[in-house]
C-alpha positions in Angstrom: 0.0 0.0 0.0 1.1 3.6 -0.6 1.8 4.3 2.8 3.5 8.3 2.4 1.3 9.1 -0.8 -1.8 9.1 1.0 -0.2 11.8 3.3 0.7 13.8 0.5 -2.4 13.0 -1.5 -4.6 14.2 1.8 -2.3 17.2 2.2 -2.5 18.3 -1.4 -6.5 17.8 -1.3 -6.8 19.6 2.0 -4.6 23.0 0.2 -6.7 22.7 -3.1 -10.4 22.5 -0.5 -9.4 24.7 1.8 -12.9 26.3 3.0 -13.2 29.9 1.8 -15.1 31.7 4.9 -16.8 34.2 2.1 -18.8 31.1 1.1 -19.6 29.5 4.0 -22.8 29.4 6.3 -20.8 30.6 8.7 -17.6 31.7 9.6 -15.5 28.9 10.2 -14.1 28.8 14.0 -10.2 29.2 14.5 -10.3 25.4 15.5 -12.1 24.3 12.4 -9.4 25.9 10.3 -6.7 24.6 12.1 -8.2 21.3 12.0 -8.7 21.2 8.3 -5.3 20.2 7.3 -5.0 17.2 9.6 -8.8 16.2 9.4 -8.8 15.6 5.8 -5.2 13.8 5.5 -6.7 11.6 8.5 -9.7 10.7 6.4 -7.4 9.7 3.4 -5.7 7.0 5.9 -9.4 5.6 7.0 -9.5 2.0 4.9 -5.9 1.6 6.5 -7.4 2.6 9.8 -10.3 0.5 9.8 -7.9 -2.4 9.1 -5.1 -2.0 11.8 -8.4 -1.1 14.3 -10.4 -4.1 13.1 -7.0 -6.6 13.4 -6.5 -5.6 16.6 -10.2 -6.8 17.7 -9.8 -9.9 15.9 -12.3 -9.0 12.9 -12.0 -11.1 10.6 -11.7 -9.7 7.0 -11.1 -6.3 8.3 -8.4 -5.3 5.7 -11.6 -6.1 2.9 -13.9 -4.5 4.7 -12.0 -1.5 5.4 -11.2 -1.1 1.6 -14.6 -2.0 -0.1 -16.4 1.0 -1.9 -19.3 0.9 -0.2 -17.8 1.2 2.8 -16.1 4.3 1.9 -19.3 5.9 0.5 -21.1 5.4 3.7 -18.2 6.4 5.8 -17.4 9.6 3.4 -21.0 10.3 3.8 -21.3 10.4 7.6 -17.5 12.0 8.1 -18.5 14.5 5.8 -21.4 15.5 7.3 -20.3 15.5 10.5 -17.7 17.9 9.9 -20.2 20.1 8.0 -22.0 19.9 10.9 -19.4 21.5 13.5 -17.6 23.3 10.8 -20.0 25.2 9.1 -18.4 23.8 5.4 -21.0 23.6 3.1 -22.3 19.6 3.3 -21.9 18.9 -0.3 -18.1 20.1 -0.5 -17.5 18.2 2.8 -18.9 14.8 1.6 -17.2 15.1 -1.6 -13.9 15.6 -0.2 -14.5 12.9 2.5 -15.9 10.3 -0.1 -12.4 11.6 -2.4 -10.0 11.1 0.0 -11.4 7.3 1.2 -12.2 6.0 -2.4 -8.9 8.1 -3.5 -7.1 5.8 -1.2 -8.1 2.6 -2.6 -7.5 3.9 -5.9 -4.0 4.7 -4.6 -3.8 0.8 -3.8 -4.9 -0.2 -6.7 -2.5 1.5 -8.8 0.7 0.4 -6.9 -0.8 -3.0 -6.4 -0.4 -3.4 -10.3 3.3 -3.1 -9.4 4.2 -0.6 -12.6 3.5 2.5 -10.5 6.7 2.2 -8.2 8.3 -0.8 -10.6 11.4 1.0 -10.8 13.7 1.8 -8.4 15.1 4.7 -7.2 16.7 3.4 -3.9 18.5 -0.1 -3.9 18.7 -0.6 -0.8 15.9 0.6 2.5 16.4 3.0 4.6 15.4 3.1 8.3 13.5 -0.2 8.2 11.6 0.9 5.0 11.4 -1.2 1.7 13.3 0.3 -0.9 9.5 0.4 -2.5 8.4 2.3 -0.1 11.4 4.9 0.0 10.6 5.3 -3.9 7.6 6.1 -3.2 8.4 8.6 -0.6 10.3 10.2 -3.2 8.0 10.2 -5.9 5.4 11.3 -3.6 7.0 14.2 -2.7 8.1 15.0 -6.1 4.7 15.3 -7.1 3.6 17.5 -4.1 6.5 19.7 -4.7 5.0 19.8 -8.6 1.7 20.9 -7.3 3.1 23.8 -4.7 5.0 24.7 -8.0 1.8 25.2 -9.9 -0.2 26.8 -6.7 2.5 29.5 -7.2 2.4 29.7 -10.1 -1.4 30.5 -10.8 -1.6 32.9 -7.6 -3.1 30.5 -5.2 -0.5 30.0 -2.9 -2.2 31.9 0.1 -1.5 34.4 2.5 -1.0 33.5 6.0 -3.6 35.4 7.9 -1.8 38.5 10.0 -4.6 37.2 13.5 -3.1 33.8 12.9 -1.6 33.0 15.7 2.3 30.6 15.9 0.1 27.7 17.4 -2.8 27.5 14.9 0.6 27.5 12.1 2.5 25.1 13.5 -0.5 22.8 15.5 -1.7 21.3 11.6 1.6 20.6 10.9 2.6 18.9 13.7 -0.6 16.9 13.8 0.1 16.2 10.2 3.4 14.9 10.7 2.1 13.0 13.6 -0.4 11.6 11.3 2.8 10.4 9.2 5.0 9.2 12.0 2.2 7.0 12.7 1.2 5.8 9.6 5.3 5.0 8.2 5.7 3.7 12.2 2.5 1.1 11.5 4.3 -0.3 8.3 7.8 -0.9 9.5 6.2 -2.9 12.3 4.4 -4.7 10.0 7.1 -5.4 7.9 9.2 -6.8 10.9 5.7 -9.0 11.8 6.0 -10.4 7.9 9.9 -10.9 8.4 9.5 -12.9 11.2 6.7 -15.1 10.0 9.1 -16.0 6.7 11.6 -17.3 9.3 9.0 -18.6 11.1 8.2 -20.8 8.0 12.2 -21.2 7.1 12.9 -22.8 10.4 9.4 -25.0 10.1 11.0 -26.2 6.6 14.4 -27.2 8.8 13.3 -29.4 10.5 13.4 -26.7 13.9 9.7 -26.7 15.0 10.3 -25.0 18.6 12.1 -22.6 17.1 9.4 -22.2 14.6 7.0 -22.1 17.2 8.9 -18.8 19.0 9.5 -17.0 15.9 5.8 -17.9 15.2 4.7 -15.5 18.6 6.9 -13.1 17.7 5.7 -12.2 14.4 1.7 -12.5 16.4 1.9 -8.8 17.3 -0.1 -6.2 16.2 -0.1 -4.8 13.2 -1.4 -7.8 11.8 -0.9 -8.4 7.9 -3.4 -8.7 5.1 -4.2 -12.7 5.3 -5.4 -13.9 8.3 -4.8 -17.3 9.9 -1.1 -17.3 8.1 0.8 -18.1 11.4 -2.0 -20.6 13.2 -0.9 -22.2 10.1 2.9 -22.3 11.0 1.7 -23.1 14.3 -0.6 -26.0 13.2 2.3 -27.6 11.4 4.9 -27.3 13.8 3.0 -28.9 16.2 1.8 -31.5 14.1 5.7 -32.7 13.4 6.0 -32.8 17.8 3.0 -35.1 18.0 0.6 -32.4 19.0 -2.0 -33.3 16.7 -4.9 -32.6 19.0 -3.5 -28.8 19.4 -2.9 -28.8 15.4 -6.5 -29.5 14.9 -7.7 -26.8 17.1 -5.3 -24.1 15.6 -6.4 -25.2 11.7 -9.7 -24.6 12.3 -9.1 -21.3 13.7 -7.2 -20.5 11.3 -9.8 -21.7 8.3 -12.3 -20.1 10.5 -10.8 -16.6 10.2 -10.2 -17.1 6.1 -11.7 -19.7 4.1 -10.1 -18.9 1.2 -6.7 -19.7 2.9 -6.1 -22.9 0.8 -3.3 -24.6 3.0 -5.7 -23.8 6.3 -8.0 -26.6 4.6 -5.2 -28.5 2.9 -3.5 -28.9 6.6 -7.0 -29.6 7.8 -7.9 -32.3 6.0 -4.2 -33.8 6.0 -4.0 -33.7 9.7 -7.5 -35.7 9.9 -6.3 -38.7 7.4 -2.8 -38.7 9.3 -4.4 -38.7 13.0 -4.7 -42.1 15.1 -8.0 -42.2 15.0 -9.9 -45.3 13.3 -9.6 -45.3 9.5 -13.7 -44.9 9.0 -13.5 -41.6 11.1 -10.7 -40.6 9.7 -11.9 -41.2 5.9 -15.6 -39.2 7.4 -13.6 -36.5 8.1 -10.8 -36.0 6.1 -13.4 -36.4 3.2 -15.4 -33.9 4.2 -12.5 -31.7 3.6 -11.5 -33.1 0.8 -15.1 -32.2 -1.2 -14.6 -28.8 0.2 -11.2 -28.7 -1.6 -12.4 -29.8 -5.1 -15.1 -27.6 -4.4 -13.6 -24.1 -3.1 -10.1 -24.6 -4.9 -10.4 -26.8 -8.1 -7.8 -24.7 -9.7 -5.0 -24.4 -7.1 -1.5 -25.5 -9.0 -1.1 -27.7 -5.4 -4.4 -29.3 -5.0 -3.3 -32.8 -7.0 -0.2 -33.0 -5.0 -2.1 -32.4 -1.4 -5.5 -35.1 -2.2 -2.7 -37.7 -3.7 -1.0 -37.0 -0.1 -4.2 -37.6 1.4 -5.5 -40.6 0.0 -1.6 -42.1 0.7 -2.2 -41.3 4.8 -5.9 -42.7 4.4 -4.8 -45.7 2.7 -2.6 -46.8 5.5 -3.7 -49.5 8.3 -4.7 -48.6 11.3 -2.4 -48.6 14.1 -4.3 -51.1 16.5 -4.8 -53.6 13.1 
């Protein structure tokens, strides 16, 4: 995700929409206009924070949720309003520019999620935890702001600083801007750390180093959480599984399909661990089956499904352990 773009892109959207008191109902307060700035480059984060909000309660999905359109409409809707409300901004202008900023942010996604936006590289190497992605983007970002202060001047609308302005209603938007930023950039390296340690998590699982696996495994459980939910019950699932814990394995794949069904190896694991278990070989066949139609069903296409029902049938096939 375009995590300093959306700062600039609220930023920028907040200078061109700043509200012109002439037009207003009323005159806006000095709060209102110092709150401006920072109130609309918060509202250009909101589908990121809905997701880090919604992870940390454990909703399920919240990442998808916090991105869909609809969502953003309603949300632009209401935030827009609201601030119309204590603000005196004409409603219309505020839910535009509310309902802008949230659906400009997914549109933000979408366009580096194609991977051409930032494709090439201006860094090689990060800088102060950040992806060398991310540090391009920073700079491209910025590059384009500077662009649009350029053209501001340029065509006269640059602005005066009011002379009743006051040092703290300058510098307060600023500061809560950069807080804003802080936040935002602070929230991604930690996430990237979380997604570091899972990979290891999963490179010491490979090795043959399950406890190890296991510890890497809570590590990388802190908040923020990533995208895909259910990723490290996963990890966990299969570690345990390899120490004989296959009670404990069961528990933590049905979690983990529980929080996404679309995780493929969540159900692959699933029904693996029921053919593999001790139990008798007709319970095991009733339940691994079970899992093994919602495979065929849910994921007929996925490159590994041959490879995991052949793996299936091979545990199923075998006598059981009391015969």
């Amino acid at each position: 995700m375009p995590v300093v773009g959306h700062a600039f892109a609220g930023l920028a959207t907040a200078m061109q929409f700043a509200p012109a008191s002439a037009g207003d109902r009323r005159q806006p307060t000095s709060a209102a206009s110092a709150l401006w700035a920072p109130a609309v480059v918060a509202t250009s984060y909101f589908p990121d924070i809905v997701t880090q909000i919604g992870g940390a309660l454990g909703v399920s999905y919240a990442n998808f949720y916090g991105h869909q359109p609809a969502v953003g409409l309603a949300a632009g809707i209401l935030l827009g309003s609201a601030w119309s409300w204590l603000a005196g901004t004409p409603a219309l202008r505020a839910v535009m520019i509310a309902v802008g900023c949230i659906l400009g942010h997914d549109l933000l996604d979408d366009i580096q999620a194609t991977d051409w936006a930032w494709s090439f590289r201006l860094v090689q190497n990060g800088v102060f935890g950040l992806s060398p992605r991310v540090v391009s983007e920073a700079i491209v970002s910025a590059s384009l702001f500077a662009l649009y202060l350029a053209w501001r001047v340029w065509a006269g609308g640059s602005g005066r600083t009011p002379a009743d302005r006051t040092a703290l209603s300058r510098w307060m938007p600023r500061a809560i801007v950069a807080v804003i930023l802080i936040a935002a950039v602070g929230t991604y390296v930690l996430r990237a750390q979380n997604e570091r340690q899972l990979n290891e998590a999963r490179r010491l699982l490979e090795g043959g180093r399950y406890v190890q696996a296991l510890q890497m495994a809570d590590l990388a459980d802190g908040w923020p959480r990533g995208n895909r939910p259910g990723r490290i019950d996963v990890i966990r699932a299969e570690a345990h599984q390899r120490l004989g814990h296959r009670d404990l394995a069961e528990q933590l794949l049905l979690r983990a399909y529980k929080e996404d069904p679309s995780n493929f190896w969540a159900l692959a694991d699933l029904a693996e661990c029921y053919a593999s278990s001790d139990r008798p070989a007709s319970e095991r066949r009733r339940l691994a089956e079970s899992r093994v139609a919602e495979l065929r069903s849910r994921f007929p296409r996925h490159p590994s499904l041959h490879n995991v029902l052949v793996g299936i049938e091979r545990e199923l096939s075998r006598a059981d352990p009391a015969e």
